[in-house]
C-alpha positions in Angstrom: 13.0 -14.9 -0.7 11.5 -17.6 1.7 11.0 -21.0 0.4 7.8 -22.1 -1.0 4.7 -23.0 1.3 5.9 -20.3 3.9 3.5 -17.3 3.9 5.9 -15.4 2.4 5.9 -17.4 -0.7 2.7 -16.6 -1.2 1.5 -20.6 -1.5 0.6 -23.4 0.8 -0.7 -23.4 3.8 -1.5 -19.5 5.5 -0.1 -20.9 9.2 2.9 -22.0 7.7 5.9 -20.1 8.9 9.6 -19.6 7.8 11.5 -21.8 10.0 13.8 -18.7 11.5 10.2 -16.6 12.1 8.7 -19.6 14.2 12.2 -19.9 16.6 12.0 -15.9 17.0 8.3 -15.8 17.8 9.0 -19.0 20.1 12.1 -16.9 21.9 9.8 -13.5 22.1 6.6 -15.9 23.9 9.4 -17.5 26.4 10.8 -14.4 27.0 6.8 -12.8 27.3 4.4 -12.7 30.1 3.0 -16.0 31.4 -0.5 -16.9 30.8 -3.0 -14.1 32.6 -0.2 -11.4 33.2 0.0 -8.1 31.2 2.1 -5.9 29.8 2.8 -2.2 30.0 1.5 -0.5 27.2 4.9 1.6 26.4 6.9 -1.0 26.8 4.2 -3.0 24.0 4.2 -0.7 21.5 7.9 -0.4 21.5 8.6 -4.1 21.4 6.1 -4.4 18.6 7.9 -1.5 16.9 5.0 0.9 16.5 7.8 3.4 17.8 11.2 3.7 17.7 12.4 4.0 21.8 10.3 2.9 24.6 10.5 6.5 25.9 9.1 7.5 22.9 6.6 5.5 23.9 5.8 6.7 27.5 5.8 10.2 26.1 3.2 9.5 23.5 1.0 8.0 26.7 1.7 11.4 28.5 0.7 13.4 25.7 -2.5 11.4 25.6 -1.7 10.1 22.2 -2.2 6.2 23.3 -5.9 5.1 23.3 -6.4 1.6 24.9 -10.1 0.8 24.1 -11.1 4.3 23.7 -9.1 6.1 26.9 -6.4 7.5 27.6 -3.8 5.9 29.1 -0.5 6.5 31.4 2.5 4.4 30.2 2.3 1.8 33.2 -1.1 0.7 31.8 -2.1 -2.9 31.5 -1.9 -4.0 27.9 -4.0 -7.6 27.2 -4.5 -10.2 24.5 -8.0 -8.6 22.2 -7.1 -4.6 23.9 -7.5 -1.7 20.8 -4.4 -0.1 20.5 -4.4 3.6 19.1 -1.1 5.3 18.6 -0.9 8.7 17.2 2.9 8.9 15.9 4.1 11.7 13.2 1.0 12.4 11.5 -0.5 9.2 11.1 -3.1 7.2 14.0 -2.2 3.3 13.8 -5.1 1.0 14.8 -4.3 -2.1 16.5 -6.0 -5.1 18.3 -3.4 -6.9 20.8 -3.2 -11.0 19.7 0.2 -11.4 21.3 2.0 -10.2 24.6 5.6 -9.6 24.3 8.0 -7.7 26.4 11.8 -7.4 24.3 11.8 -6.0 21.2 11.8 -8.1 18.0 11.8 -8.4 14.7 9.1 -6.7 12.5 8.3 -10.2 11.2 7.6 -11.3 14.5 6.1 -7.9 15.3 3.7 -7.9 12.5 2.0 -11.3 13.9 1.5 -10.0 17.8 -1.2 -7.3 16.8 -3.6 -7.2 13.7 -3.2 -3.5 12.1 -6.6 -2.3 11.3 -5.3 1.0 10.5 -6.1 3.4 7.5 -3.8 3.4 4.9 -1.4 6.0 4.6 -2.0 8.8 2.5 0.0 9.3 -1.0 3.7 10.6 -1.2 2.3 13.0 -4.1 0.0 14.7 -0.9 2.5 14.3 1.7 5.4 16.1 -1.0 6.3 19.6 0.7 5.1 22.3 -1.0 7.3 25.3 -2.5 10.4 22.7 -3.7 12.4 25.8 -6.0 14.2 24.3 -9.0 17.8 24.0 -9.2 19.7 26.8 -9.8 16.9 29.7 -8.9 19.4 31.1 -6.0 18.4 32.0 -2.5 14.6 33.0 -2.3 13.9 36.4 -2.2 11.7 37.6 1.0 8.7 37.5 -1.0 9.5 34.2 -2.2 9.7 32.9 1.5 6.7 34.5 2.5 4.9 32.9 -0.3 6.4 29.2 0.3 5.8 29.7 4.6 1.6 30.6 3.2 1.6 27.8 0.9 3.0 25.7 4.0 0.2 26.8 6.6 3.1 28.5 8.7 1.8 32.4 8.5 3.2 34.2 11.7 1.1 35.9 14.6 -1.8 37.5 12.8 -2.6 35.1 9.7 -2.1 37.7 7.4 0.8 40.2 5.7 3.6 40.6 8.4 3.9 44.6 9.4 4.3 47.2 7.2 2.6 45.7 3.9 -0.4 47.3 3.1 -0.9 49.3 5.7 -1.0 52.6 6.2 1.6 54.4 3.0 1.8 57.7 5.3 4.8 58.7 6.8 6.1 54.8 7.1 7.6 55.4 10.6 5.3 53.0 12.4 3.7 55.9 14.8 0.3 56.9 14.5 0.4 60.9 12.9 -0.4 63.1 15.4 
């Protein structure tokens, strides 16, 4: 826990920082762009550890799931100070607004204070939970089973309904139109 009067503590003064936070965010501004440069927006949303690798980064701009002020953007574009950020990244858009330029990667509570998140929060783990979890002990699922859990899961196969050969045609049940 960080001493008392840091804004971790919860008391004091709101600009007050925890002496290690202050020298990080003092070595991530000396190591940042000087005043009136940018920065690449890949290499921003990785340093401010909205995702995990900078590449994963440049392939979220070339899937056009970075938004800077409403566009899309290639992974070279220009990030500044007061730019909306919009990162679509496993399931879930983040909303920020750039306050600070950094280029290397830091720590998240250094990264938390070089954007302000106005994102929506994330849903509940009870609607995120998978659906068709079979109790311990039930054995392997039978192939009506599966078919039930893949429905319940949204992943029905080619034609949204019953695979071939359920409920169709009880005739001869060799697949070829009788003659």
């Amino acid at each position: 826990m960080a001493s008392e009067g840091t804004e971790y503590g919860g008391t004091g003064d709101a600009k007050t920082l925890d002496p290690k936070v202050a020298a990080a965010i003092a070595a991530a501004e000396a190591a940042g762009p000087q005043s009136g440069q940018t920065v690449r927006v890949d290499s921003w949303i990785w340093s401010v550890r909205l995702v995990k690798t900078r590449s994963m980064g440049a392939t979220a701009c070339r899937g056009g799931h970075v938004r800077v002020n409403g566009e899309r953007v290639k992974p070279a574009h220009a990030v500044r100070v007061g730019d909306e950020v919009r990162v679509r990244h496993e399931g879930r858009e983040r909303i920020v607004v750039v306050t600070r330029l950094i280029r290397k990667r830091v720590g998240a509570p250094v990264a938390v204070q070089c954007y302000v998140d106005n994102s929506p929060p994330p849903p509940p783990r009870e609607a995120v939970a998978p659906a068709g979890i079979r109790d311990r002990g039930a054995g392997r699922p039978t192939k009506r089973d599966r078919r039930e859990m893949e429905r319940l899961r949204g992943l029905a196969g080619p034609g949204g309904g019953p695979g071939p050969g359920i409920g169709g045609d009880l005739g001869s049940g060799s697949g070829r139109p009788r003659p």
